[in-house]
Phi, psi and omega in degrees: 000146194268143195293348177275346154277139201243343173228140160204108168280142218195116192042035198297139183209139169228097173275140157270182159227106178279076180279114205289316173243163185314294196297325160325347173274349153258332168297349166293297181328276179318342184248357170080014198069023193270001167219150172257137189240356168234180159257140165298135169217084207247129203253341171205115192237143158055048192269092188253127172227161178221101179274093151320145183288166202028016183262167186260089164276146162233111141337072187270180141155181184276191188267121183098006156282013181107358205283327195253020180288308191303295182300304192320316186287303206297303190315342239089300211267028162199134174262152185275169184279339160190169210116151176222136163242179174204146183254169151243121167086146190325097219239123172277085181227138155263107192249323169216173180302125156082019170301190161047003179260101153004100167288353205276314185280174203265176211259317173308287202305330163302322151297333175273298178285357182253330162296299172336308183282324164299349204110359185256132192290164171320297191271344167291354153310282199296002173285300187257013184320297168336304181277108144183313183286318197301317174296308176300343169028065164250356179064200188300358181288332204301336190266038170255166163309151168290332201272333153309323182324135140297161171293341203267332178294309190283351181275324190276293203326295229294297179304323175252024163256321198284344200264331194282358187247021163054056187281168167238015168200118225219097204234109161261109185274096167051046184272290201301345166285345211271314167320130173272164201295313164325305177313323196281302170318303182324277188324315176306295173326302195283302181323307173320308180301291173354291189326301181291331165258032139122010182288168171281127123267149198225086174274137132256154178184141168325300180315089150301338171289333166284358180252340164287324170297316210268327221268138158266303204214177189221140175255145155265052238272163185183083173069037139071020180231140161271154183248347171179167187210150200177185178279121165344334193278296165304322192294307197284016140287331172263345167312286163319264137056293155287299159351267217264027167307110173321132197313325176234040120261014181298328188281323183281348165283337211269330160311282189307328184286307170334311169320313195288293189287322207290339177279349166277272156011312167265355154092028178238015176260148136250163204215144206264117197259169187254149186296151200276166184299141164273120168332137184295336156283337178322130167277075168347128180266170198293148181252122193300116168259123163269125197280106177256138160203042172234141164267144192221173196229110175242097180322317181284000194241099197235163163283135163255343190256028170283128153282106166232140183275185215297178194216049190270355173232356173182147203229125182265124192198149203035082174290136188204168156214129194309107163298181155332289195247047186051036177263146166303131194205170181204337171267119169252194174233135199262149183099314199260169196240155177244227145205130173267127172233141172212180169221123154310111170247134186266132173276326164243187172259145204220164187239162156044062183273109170253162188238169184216145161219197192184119172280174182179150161290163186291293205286015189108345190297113156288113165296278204185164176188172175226147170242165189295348190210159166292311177220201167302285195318291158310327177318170159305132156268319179216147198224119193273163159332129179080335189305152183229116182242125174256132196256142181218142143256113180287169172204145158262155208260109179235031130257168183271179209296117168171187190264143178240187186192152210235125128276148164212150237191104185242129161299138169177167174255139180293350212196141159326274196290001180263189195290144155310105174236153168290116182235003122193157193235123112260139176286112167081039198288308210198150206233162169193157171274115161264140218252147182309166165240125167313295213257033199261123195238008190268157167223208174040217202250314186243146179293082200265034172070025207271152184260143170222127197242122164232131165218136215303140185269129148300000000 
């Protein structure tokens, strides 16, 4: 394996044998396998990855898609049925409550053997003990049995014996859901601190927005196949995608996406790649701010990356965006109010309909959105077959300079009485510029007015 790869797997596969009663399992014993009593079941088939040292894989897929089968093996603790992986370096992992913990023992001693088990001697233990309580911020509990624990008391020990041992592979399963929101920050924080110095991490988590803030790059898992790898951003779009696919299109989404990546994979997509780090010695060149203050319309500046979902009961279509006085534009002006228009055709007839949109950043980053109703009680209550409805969201563009992308999303019920389901979505609906400022003094992505007064201390 080449020192720049720090994970690499190779035909990873993990089977159960699903046996329907209890007694089959001896009638196997006893037949020697000249007949069978169970069913095959592979919770992870043929999974080839290539993790580079110091890069952020993210792991997305639904619950039961391999993901987190895929780390316990890579990690060690389940061996596959067949496939080989090979790790490089000092490997950290939280894959479930309370793994690698004693309940019998006390939060110290668990902590002294669960260090232990990374590799760290007694006294680089008694060194960094401290930093491992204050980060986990459990108090006296730390000298109580584990068995005592909350899931969340156990998750912060966990996480802060594992960020505190200097991993150079740092691999987490949905841990960070478990954690209350001070704990989450801490924990975002810190990976980052990881990050920077240069470790592997390996995430899985529901949460796009954390795997597009934290992620170099995203795996897609599905019934125990990966189906794609990619820029974060795109992978948890097609994540959705699979996700609200209707049941029996699902085999024809779970095509098109496998499709999809292999053809990014050869290099025939294109895909808005993000720029590369500039050397850290490099001479920035000064960058020209021009002052606009005019909003434009440029036709060539369209999204490549739109995703829309399957369209069988209402169909989203010509999205745009509107100025003050109803010209079209995509170059905006920060400070001015817009409008997003997009328009919907209902293919049946549907109950309790809402529309939705959502800003975001070029890497994925959820800004804000609005939906047309709060609930049911306000929606379309009932919307006939063939109606065609046009949705306008005014919105004020109060972010600074750089590119954004737009969704939109219409809601409804199949039925008086079902459920609020997505009844078509598209991702990367519309794309806009917000255009520089000379005298623009805000900084980072939104503009919060901010004012400033200085004045001289006497």
């Amino acid at each position: 394996m080449s020192s720049d790869v720090a994970i690499q797997t190779d035909c990873l596969s993990k089977c159960y044998l699903i046996y329907d009663k209890p007694h089959y399992r001896l009638l196997q014993m006893i037949w020697r396998g000249k007949r069978q009593y169970y069913r095959e079941f592979w919770a992870v088939q043929d999974v080839s990855l290539t993790v580079g040292r110091g890069e952020t894989v993210g792991i997305i897929g639904k619950n039961g898609s391999g993901k987190s089968t895929l780390l316990k093996m890579i990690c060690g603790t389940l061996n596959p049925t067949r496939g080989s992986y090979t790790t490089k370096g000092r490997i950290a992992a939280i894959l479930e409550l309370g793994s690698g913990f004693n309940p019998d023992f006390t939060g110290r001693e668990n902590v002294y053997m669960k260090a232990s088990i990374l590799g760290l001697t007694s006294e680089e233990i008694d060194a960094r003990f401290q930093s491992i309580a204050d980060f986990a911020e459990i108090g006296e509990f730390m000298e109580q049995p584990t068995r005592t624990y909350s899931s969340g008391m156990m998750v912060r020990l966990a996480f802060a014996v594992s960020v505190n041992v200097d991993p150079e592979i740092l691999v987490i399963d949905e841990a960070l859901a478990v954690g209350d929101e001070k704990f989450q920050r801490k924990c975002f924080a810190r990976i980052e601190q990881i990050k920077e110095k240069g470790a592997t991490i390996l995430f899985v988590s529901h949460s796009g927005a954390s795997v597009v803030q934290l992620c170099d790059r995203a795996v897609l898992m599905d019934h125990g196949e990966l189906l794609a790898v990619g820029l974060p951003k795109e992978i948890y779009g097609r994540y959705q995608q699979l996700l609200y696919a209707p049941d029996e299109n699902r085999a024809v989404v779970r095509d098109e996406i496998r499709q999809l990546s292999r053809q990014s994979v050869a290099g025939t997509r294109k895909i808005e790649q993000p720029s590369p780090p500039a050397a850290k010695d490099a001479v920035k060149p000064k960058k020209v701010v021009v002052a606009v203050s005019e909003d434009r319309y440029d036709p060539n500046m369209v999204p490549t990356s739109t995703i829309s979902y399957e369209g069988t009961d209402a169909v989203i279509g010509k999205p745009m965006i509107l100025s003050g006085n109803g010209e079209r534009v995509n170059h905006l002006v920060r400070g001015k109010r817009y409008r997003y228009v997009y328009c919907v055709e209902f293919k049946r007839e549907v109950f309790y309909v809402r529309f939705g949109m959502l800003i975001k950043t070029k890497l994925g980053v959820e800004l804000g959105g609005a939906v047309s109703s709060p609930d049911r009680n306000s929606s379309l209550q009932r919307v006939k077959q063939g109606d065609i409805y046009r949705v306008e969201f005014d919105f004020h563009c109060c972010l600074n300079t750089g590119d954004y992308f737009l969704n939109a999303g219409a809601l409804g019920c199949l039925n008086e009485s079902g459920a609020e389901q997505y009844l078509h979505r598209t991702l990367d609906a519309a794309m806009f510029k917000v255009q520089p400022e000379k005298h623009n003094t805000s900084t980072a992505i939104v503009d919060f007015d901010c004012r400033t007064r200085i004045l001289a201390e006497e």
